[in-house]
C-alpha positions as CSV (number, residue, x, y, z in Angstrom):
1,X,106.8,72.2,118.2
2,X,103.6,72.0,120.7
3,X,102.1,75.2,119.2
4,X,102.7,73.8,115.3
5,X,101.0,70.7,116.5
6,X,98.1,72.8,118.2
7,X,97.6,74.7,114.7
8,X,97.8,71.6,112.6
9,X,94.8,69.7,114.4
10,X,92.5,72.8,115.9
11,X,90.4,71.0,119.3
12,X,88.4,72.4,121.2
13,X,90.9,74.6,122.9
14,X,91.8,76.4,120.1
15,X,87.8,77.0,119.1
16,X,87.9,78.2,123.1
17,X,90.6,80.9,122.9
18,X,89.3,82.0,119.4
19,X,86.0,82.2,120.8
20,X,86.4,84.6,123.8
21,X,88.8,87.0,121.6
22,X,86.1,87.4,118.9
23,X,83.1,88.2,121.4
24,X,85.8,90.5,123.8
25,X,84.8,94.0,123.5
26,X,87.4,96.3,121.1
27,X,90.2,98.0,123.2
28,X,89.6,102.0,122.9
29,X,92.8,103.1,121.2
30,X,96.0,104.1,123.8
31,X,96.7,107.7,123.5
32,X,100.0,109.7,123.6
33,X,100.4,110.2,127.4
34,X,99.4,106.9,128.0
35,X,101.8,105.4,125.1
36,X,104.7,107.6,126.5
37,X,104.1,106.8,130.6
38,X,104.1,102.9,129.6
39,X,107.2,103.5,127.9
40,X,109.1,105.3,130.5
41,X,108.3,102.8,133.0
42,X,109.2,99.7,131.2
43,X,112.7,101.6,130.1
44,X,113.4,102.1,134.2
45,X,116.2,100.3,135.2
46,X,114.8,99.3,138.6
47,X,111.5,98.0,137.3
48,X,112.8,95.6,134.3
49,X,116.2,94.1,134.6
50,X,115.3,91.6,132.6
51,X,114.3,93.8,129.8
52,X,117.7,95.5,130.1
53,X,119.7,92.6,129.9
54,X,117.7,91.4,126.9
55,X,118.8,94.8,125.0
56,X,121.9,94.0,125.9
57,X,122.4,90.5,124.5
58,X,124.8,89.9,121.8
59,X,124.8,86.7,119.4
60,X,127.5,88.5,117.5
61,X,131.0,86.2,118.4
62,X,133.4,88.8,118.4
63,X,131.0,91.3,120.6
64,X,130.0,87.9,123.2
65,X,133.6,87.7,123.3
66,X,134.4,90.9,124.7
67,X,133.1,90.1,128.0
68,X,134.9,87.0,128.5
69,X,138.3,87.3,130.2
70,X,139.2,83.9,128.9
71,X,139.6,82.4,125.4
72,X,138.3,79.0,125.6
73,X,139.5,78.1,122.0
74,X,143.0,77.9,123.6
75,X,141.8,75.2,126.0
76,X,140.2,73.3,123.3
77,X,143.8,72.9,121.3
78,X,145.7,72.0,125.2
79,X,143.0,69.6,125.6
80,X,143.7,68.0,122.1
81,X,147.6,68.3,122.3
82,X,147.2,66.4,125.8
83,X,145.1,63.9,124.0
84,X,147.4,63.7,121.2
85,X,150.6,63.5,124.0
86,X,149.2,60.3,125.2
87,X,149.6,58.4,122.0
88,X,153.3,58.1,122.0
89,X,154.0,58.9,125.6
90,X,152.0,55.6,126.5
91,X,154.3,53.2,125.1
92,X,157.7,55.2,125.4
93,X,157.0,55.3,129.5
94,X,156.2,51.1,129.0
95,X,159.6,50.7,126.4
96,X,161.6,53.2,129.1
97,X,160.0,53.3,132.7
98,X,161.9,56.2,134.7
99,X,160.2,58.6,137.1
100,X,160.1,61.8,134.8
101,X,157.9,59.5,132.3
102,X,155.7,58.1,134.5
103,X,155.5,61.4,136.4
104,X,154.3,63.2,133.1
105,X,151.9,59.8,132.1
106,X,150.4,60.6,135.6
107,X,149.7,64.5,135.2
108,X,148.8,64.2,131.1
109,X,146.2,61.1,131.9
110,X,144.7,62.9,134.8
111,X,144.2,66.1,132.8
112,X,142.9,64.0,130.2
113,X,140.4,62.5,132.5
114,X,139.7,66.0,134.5
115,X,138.7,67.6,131.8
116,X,136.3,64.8,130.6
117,X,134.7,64.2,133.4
118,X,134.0,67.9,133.9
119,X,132.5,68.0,130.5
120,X,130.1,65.3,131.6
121,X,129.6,67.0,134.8
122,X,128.7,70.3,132.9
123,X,126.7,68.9,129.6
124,X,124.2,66.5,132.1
125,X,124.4,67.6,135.8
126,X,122.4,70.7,134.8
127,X,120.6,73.0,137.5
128,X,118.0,73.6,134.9
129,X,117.3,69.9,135.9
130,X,119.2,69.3,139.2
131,X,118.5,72.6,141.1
132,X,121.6,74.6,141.9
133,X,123.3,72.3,144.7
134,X,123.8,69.0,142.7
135,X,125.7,70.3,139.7
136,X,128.3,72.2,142.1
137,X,128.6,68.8,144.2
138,X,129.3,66.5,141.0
139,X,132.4,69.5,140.1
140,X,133.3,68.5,143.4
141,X,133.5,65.2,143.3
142,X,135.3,65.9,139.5
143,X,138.2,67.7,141.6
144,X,138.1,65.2,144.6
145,X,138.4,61.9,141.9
146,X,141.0,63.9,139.7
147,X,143.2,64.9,143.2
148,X,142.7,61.7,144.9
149,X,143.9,59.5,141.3
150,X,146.6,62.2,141.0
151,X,148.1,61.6,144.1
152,X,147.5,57.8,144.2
153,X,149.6,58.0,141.0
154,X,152.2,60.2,142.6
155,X,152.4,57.9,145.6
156,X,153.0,54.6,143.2
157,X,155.7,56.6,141.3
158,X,157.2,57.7,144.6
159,X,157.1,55.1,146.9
160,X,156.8,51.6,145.1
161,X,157.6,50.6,141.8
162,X,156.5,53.7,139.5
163,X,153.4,53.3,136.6
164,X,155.1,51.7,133.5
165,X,156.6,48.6,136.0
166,X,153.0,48.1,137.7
167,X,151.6,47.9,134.4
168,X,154.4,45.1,133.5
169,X,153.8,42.9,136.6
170,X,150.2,43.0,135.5
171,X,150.7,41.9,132.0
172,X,153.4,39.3,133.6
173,X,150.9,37.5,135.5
174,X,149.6,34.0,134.2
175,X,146.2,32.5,134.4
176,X,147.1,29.8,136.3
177,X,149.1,31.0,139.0
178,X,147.2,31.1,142.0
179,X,149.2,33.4,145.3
């Protein structure tokens, strides 16, 4: 976009860089040995990975997706079942608290969550922008908050009075009761 908005209103950097290349001397034509000695050393492997791995690149899916040991489509539809699990399973563990429902509310929410969280994580806590240390310490912290919420779950299903009956004693409390 910069360099369409350089061409549309020509200053006096453009008259600059126009300038030297019309009063630069003509090159002299390259000849055959010359053409053939840069080519061979710009092909080296040693001298220009980055050429290599440019020649290499692939925009095509199913030849991207050869390299790839995983098939993140198939996360996409667990992500989206787990989101869709939560619908129902929401108020069926509030109708019918037991363990095994709020034990499965605990794991499908925090997957839920994970998973969000780590998108965020990904999409903004770039090391484009952040350097290379930040974005591996915000993943951390996505594991740390997602295992630390897990367990605090596991330890109110466990050892006090399980998800679906906290969530009752909140929605049983009155306005005007003071403790």
């Amino acid at each position: 976009m910069a360099f369409s908005m350089l061409l549309r209103r020509p200053g006096p950097v453009l008259m600059q860089q126009a300038m030297k290349l019309a009063t630069k001397p003509a090159m002299r034509p390259a000849s055959q040995n010359t053409l053939q000695s840069l080519k061979s050393t710009l092909l080296k492997t040693e001298t220009t990975p980055i050429l290599n791995s440019v020649r290499s690149f692939r925009t095509s899916a199913i030849r991207f997706a050869e390299g790839k040991s995983q098939d993140h489509s198939k996360l996409w539809v667990i992500e989206r079942v787990t989101s869709a699990a939560l619908i129902p399973l929401m108020p069926l563990a509030l109708i019918a608290p037991s363990k095994i429902l709020d034990s499965a509310l605990a794991i499908i929410m925090v997957a839920h969550s994970f998973w969000g969280l780590e998108a965020i994580a990904v999409d903004y806590v770039r090391a484009s922008i952040f350097g290379p240390v930040i974005p591996k310490i915000a993943i951390g912290l996505v594991y740390l908050i997602s295992i630390a919420t897990l367990g605090g779950l596991f330890y109110v299903i466990t050892h006090d009075i399980g998800i679906a009956n906290t969530v009752r004693q909140f929605w049983s409390i009155k306005a005007g009761q003071h403790a």
